[in-house]
mmCIF file of the N, C-alpha and C atoms, coordinates in Angstrom:
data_MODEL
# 
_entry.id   MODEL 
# 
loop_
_atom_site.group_PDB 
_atom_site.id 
_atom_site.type_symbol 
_atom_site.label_atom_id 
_atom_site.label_alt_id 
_atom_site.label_comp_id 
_atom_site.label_asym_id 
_atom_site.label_entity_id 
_atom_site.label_seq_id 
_atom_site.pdbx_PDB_ins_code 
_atom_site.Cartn_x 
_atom_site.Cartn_y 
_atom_site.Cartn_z 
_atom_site.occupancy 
_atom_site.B_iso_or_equiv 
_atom_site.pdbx_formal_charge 
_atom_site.auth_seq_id 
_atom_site.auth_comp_id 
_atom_site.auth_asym_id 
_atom_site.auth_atom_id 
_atom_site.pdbx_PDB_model_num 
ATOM 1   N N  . UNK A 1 1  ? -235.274 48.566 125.516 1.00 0.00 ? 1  UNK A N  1 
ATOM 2   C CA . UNK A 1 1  ? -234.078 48.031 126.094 1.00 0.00 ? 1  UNK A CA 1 
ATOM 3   C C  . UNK A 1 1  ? -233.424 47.090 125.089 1.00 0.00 ? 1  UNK A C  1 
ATOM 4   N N  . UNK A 1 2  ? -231.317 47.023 125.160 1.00 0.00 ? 2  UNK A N  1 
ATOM 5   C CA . UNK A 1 2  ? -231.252 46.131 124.043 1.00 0.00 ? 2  UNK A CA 1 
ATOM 6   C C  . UNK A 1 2  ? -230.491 45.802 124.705 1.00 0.00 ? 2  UNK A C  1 
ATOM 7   N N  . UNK A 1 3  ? -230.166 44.538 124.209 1.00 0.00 ? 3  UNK A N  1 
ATOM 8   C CA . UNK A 1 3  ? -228.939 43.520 125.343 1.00 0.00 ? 3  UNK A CA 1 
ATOM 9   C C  . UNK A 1 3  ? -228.084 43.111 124.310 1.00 0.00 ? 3  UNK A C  1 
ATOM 10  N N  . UNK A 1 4  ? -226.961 43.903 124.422 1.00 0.00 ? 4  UNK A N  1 
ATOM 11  C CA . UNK A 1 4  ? -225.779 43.677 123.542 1.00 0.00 ? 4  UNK A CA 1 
ATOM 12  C C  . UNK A 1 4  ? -224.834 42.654 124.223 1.00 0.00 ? 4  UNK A C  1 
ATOM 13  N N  . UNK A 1 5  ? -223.975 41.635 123.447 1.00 0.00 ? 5  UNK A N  1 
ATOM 14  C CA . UNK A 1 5  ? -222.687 40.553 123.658 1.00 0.00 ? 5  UNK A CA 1 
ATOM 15  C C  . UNK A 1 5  ? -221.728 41.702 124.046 1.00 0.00 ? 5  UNK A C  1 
ATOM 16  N N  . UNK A 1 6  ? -221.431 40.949 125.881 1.00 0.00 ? 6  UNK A N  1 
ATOM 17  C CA . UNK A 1 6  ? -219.668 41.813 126.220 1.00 0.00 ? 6  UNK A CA 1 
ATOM 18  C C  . UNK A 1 6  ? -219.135 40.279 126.616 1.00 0.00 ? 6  UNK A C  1 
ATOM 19  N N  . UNK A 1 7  ? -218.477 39.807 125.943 1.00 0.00 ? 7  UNK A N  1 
ATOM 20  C CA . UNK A 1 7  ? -217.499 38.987 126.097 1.00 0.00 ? 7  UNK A CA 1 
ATOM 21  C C  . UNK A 1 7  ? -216.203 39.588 127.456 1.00 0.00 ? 7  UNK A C  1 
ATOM 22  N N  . UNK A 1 8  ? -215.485 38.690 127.886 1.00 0.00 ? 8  UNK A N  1 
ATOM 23  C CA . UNK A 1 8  ? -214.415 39.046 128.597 1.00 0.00 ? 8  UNK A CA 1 
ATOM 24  C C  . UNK A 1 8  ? -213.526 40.326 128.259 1.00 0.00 ? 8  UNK A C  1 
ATOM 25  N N  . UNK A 1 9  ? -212.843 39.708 126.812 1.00 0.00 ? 9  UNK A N  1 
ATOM 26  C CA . UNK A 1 9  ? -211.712 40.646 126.219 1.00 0.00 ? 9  UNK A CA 1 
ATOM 27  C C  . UNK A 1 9  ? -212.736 41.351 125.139 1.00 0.00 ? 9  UNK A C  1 
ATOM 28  N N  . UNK A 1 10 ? -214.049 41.897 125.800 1.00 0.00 ? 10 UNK A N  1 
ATOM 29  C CA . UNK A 1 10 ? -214.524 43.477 124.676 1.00 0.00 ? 10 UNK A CA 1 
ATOM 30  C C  . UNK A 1 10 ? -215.025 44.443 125.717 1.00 0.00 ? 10 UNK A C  1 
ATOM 31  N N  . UNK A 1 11 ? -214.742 45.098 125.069 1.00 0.00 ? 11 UNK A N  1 
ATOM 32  C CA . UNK A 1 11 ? -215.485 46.419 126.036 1.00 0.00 ? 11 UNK A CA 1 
ATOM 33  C C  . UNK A 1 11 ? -216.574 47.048 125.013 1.00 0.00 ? 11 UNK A C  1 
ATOM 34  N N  . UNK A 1 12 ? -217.477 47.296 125.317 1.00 0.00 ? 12 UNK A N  1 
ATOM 35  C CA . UNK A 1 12 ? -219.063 47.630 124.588 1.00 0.00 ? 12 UNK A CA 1 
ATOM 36  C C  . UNK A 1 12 ? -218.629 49.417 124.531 1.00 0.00 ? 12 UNK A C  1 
ATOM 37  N N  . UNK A 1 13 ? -218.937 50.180 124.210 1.00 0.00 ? 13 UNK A N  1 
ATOM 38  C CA . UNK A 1 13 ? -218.175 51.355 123.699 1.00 0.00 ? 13 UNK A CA 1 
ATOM 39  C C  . UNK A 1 13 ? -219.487 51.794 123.598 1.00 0.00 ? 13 UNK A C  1 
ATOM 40  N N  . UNK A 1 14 ? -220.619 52.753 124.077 1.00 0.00 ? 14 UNK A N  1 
ATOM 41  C CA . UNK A 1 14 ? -221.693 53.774 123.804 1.00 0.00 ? 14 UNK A CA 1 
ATOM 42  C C  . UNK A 1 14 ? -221.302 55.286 123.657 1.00 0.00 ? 14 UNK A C  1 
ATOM 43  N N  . UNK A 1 15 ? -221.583 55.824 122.375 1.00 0.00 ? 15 UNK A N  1 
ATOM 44  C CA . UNK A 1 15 ? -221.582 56.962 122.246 1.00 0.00 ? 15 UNK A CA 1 
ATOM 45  C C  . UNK A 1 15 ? -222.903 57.787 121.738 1.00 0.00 ? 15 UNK A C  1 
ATOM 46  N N  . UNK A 1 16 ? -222.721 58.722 123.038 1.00 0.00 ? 16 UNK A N  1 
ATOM 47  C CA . UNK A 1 16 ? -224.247 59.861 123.123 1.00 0.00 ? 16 UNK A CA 1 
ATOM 48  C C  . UNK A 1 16 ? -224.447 60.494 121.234 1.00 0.00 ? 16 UNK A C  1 
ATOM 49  N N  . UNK A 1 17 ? -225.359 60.332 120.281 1.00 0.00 ? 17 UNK A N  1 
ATOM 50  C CA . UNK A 1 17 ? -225.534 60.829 119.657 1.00 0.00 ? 17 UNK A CA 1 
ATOM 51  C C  . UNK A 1 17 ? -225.156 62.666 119.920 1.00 0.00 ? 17 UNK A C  1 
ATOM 52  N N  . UNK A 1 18 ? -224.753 62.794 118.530 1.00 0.00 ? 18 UNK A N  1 
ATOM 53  C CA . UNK A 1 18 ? -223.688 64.097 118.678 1.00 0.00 ? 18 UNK A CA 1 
ATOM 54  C C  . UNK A 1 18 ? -222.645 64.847 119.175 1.00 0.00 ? 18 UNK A C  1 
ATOM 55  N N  . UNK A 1 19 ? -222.120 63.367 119.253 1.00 0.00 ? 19 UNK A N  1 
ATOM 56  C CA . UNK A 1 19 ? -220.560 63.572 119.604 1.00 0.00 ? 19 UNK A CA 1 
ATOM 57  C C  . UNK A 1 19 ? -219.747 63.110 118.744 1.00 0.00 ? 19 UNK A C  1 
ATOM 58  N N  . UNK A 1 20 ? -218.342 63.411 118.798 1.00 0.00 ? 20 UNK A N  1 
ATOM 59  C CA . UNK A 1 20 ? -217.407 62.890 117.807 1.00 0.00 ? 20 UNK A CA 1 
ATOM 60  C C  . UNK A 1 20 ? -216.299 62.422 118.927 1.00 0.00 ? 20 UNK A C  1 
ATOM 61  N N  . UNK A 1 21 ? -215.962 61.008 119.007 1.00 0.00 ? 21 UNK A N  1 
ATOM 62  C CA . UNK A 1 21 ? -215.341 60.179 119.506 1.00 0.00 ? 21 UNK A CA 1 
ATOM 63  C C  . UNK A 1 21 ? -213.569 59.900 118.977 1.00 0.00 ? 21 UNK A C  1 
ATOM 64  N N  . UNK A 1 22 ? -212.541 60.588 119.142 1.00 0.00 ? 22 UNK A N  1 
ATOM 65  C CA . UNK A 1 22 ? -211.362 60.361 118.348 1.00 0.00 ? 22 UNK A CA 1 
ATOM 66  C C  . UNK A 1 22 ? -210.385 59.272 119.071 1.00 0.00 ? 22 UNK A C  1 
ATOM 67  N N  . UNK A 1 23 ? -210.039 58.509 117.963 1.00 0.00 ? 23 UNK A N  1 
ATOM 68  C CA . UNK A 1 23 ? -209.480 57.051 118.267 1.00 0.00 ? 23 UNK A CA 1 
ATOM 69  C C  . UNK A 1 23 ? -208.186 57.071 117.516 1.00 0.00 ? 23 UNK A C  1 
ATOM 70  N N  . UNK A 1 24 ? -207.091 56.325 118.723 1.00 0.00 ? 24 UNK A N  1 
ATOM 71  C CA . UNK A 1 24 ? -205.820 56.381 117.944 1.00 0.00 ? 24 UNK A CA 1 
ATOM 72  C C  . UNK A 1 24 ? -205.260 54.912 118.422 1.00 0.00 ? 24 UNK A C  1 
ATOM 73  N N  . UNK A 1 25 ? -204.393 53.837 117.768 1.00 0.00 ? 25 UNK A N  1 
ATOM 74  C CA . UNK A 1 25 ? -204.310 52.935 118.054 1.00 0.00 ? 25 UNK A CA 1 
ATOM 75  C C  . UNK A 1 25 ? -203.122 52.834 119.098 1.00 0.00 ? 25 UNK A C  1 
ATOM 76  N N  . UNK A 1 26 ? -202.984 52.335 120.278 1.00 0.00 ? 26 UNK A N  1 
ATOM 77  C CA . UNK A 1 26 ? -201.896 52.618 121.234 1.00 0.00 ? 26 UNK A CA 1 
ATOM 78  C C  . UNK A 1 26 ? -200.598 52.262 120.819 1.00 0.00 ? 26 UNK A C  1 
ATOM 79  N N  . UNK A 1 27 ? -199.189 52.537 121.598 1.00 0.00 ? 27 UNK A N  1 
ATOM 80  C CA . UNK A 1 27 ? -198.084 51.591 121.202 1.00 0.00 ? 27 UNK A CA 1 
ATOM 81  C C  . UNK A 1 27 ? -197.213 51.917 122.125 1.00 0.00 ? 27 UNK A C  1 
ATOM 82  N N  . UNK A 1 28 ? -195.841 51.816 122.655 1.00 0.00 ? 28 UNK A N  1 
ATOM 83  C CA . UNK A 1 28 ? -195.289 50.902 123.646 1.00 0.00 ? 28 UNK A CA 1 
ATOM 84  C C  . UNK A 1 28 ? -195.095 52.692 124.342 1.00 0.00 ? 28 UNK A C  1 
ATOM 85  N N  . UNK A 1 29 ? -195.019 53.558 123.575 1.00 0.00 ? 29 UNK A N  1 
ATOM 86  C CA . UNK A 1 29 ? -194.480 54.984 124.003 1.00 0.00 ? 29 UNK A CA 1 
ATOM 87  C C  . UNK A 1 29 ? -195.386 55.763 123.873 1.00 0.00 ? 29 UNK A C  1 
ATOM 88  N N  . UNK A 1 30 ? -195.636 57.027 124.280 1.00 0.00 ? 30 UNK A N  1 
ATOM 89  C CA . UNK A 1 30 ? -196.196 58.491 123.720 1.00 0.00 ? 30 UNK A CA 1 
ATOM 90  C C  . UNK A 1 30 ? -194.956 59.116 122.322 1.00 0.00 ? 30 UNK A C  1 
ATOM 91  N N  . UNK A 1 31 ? -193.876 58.722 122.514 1.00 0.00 ? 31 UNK A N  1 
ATOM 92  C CA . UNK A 1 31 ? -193.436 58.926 120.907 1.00 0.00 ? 31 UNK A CA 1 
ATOM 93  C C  . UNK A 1 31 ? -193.930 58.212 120.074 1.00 0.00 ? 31 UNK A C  1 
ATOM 94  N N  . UNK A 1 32 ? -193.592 56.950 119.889 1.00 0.00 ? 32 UNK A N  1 
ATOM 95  C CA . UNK A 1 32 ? -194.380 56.234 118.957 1.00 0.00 ? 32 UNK A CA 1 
ATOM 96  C C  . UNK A 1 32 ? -195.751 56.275 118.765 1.00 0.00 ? 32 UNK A C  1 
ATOM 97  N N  . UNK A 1 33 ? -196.621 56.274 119.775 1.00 0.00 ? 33 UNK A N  1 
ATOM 98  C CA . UNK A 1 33 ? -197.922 56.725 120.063 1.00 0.00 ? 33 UNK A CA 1 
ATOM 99  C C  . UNK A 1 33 ? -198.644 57.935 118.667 1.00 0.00 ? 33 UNK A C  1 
ATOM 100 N N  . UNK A 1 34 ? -197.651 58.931 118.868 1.00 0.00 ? 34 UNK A N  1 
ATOM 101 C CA . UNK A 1 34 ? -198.122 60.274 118.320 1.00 0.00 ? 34 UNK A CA 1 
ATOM 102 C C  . UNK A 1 34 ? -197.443 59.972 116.492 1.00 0.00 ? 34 UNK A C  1 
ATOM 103 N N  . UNK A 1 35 ? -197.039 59.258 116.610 1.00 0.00 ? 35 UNK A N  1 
ATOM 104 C CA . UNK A 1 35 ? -196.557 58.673 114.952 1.00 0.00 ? 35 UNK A CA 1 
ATOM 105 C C  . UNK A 1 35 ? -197.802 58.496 113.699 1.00 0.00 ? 35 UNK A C  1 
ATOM 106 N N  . UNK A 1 36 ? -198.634 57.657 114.654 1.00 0.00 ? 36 UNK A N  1 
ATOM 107 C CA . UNK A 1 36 ? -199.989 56.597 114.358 1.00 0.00 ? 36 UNK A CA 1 
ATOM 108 C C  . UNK A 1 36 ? -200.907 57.745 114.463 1.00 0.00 ? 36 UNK A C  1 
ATOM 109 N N  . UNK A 1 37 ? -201.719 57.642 112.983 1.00 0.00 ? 37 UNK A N  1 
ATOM 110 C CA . UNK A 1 37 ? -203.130 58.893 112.593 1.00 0.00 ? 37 UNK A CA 1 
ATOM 111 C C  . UNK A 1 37 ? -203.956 58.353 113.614 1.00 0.00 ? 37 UNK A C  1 
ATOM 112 N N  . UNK A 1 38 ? -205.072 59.026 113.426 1.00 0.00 ? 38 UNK A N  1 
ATOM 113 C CA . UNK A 1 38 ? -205.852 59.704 114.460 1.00 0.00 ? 38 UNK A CA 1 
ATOM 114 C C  . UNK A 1 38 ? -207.300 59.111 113.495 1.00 0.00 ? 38 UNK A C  1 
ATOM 115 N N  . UNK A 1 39 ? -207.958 58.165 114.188 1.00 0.00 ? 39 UNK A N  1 
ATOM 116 C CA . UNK A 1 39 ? -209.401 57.834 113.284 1.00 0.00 ? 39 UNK A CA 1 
ATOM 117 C C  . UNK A 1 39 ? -210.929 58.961 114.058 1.00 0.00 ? 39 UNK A C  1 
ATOM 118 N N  . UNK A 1 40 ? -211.921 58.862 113.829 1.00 0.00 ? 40 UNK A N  1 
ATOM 119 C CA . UNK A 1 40 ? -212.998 59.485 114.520 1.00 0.00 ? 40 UNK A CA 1 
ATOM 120 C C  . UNK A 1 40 ? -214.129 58.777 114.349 1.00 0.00 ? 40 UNK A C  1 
ATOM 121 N N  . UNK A 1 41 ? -214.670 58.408 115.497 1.00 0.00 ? 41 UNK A N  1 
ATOM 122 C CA . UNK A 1 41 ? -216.095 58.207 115.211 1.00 0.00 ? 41 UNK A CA 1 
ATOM 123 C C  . UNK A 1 41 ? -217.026 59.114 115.528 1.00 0.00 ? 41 UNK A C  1 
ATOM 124 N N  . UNK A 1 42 ? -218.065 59.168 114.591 1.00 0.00 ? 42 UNK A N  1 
ATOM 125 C CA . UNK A 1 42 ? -219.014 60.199 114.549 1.00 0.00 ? 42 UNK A CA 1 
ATOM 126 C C  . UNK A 1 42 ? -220.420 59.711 114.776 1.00 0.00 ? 42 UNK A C  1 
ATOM 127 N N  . UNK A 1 43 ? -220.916 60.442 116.135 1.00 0.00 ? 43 UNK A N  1 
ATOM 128 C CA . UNK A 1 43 ? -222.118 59.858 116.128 1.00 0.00 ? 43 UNK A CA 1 
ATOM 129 C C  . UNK A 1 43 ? -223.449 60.899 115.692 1.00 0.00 ? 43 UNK A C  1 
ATOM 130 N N  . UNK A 1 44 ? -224.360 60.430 115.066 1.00 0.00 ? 44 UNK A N  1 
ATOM 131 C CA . UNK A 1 44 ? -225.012 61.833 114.636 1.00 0.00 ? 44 UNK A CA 1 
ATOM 132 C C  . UNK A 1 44 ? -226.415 61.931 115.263 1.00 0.00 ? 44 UNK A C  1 
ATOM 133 N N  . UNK A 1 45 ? -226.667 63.096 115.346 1.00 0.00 ? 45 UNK A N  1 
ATOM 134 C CA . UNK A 1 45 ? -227.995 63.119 116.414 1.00 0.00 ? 45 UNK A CA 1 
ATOM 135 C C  . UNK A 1 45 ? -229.119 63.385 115.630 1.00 0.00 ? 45 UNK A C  1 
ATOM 136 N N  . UNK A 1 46 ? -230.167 63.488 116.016 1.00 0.00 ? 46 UNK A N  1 
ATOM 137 C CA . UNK A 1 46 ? -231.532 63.174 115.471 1.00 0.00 ? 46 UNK A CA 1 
ATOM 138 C C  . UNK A 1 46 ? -231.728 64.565 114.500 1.00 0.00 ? 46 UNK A C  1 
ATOM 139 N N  . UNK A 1 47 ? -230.708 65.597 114.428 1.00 0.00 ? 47 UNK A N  1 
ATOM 140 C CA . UNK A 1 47 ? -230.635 66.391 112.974 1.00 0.00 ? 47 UNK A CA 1 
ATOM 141 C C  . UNK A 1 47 ? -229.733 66.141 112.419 1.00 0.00 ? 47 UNK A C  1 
ATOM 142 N N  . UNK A 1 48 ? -228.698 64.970 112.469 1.00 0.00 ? 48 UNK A N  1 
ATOM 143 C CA . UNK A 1 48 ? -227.656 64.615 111.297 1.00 0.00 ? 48 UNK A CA 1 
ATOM 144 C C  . UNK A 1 48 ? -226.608 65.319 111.548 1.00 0.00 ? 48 UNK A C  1 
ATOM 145 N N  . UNK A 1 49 ? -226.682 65.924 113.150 1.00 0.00 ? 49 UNK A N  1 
ATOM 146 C CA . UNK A 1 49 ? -225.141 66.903 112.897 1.00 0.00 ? 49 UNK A CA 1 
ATOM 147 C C  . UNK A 1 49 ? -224.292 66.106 114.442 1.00 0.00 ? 49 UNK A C  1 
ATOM 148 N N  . UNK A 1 50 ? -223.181 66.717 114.686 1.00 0.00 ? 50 UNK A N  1 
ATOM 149 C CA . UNK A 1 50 ? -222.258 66.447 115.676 1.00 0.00 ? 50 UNK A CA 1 
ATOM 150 C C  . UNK A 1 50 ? -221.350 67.553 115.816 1.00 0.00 ? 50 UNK A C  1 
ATOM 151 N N  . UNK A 1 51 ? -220.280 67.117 116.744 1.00 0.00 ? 51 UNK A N  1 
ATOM 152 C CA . UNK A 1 51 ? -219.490 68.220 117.164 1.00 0.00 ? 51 UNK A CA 1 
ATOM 153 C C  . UNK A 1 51 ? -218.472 67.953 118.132 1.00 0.00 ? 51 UNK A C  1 
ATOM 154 N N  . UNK A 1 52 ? -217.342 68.129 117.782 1.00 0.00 ? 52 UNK A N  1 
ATOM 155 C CA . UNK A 1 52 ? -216.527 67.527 119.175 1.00 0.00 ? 52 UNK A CA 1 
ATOM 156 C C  . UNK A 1 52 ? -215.323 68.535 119.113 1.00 0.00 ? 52 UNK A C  1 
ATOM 157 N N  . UNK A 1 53 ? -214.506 68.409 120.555 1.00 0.00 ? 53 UNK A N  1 
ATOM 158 C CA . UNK A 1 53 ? -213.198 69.130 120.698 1.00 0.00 ? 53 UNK A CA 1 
ATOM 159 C C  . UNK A 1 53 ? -212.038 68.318 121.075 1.00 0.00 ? 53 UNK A C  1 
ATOM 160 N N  . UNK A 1 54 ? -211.325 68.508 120.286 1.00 0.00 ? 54 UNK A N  1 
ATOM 161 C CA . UNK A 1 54 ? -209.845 67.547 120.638 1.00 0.00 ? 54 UNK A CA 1 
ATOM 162 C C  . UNK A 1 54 ? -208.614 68.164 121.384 1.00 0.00 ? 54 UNK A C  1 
ATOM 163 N N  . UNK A 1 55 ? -208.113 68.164 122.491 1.00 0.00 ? 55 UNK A N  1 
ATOM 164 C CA . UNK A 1 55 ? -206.929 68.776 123.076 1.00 0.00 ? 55 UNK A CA 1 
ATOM 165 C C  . UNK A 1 55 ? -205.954 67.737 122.444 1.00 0.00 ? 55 UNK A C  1 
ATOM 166 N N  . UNK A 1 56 ? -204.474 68.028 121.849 1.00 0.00 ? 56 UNK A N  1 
ATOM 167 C CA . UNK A 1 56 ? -203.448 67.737 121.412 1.00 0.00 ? 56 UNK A CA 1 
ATOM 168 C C  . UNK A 1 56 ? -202.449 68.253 122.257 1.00 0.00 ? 56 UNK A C  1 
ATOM 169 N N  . UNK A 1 57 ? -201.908 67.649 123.165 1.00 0.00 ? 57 UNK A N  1 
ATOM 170 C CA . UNK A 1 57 ? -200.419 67.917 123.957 1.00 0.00 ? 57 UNK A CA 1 
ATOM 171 C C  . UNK A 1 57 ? -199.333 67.234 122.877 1.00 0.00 ? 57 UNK A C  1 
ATOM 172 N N  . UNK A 1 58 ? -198.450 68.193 122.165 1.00 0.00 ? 58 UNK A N  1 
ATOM 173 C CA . UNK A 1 58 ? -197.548 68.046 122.064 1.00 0.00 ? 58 UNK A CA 1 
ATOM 174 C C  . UNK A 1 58 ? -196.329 67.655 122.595 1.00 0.00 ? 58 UNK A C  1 
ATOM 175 N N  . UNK A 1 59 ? -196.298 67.806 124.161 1.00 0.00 ? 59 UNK A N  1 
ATOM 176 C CA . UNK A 1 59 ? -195.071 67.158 124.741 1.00 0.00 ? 59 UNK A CA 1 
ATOM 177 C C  . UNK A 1 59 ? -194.052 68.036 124.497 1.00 0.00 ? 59 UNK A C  1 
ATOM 178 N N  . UNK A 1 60 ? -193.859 69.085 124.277 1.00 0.00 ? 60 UNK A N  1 
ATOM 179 C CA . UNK A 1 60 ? -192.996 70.047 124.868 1.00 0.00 ? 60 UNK A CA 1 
ATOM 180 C C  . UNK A 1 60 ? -192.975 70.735 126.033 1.00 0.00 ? 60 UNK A C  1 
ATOM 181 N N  . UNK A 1 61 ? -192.055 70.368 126.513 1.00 0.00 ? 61 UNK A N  1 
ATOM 182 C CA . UNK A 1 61 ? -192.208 70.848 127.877 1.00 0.00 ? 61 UNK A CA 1 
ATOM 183 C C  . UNK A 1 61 ? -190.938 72.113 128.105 1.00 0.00 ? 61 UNK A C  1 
ATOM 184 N N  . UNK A 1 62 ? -190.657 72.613 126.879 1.00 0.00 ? 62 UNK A N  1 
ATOM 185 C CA . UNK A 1 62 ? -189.252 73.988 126.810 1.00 0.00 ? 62 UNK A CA 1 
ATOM 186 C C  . UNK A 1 62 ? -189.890 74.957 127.687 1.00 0.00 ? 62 UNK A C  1 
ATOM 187 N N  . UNK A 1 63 ? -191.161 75.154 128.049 1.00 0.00 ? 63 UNK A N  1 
ATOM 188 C CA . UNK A 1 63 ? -191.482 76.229 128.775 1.00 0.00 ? 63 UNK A CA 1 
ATOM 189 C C  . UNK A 1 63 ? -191.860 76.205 129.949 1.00 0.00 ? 63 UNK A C  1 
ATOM 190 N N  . UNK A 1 64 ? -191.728 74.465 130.806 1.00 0.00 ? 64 UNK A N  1 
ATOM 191 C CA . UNK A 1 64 ? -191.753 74.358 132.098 1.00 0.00 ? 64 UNK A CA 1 
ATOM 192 C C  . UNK A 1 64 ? -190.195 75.353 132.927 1.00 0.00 ? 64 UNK A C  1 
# 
């Protein structure tokens, strides 16, 4: 068992070995939003590998 610091303003963030976690920094819109790259965290599992899937909505909606 490990007892990690959660302060008020943190949120403690666990990720399951062998996953890949994708992080983008927020901002006031989904336009501006989608401006700002795209970071990843990678967590690796007890053979050194991972694997993840990312859905990307573009926000076209011409075919509703």
């Amino acid at each position: 068992m490990k007892t990690l610091p959660a302060p008020l303003d943190f949120i403690n963030v666990h990720v399951h070995g062998g996953d890949i976690l994708p992080t983008q920094d927020p901002d006031l819109n989904t336009e501006l939003s989608r401006q700002k790259p795209f970071g990843l965290i990678v967590a690796l599992d007890g053979e050194n590998r991972s694997r993840g899937e990312l859905f990307y909505d573009d926000g076209d909606i011409a075919g509703m």
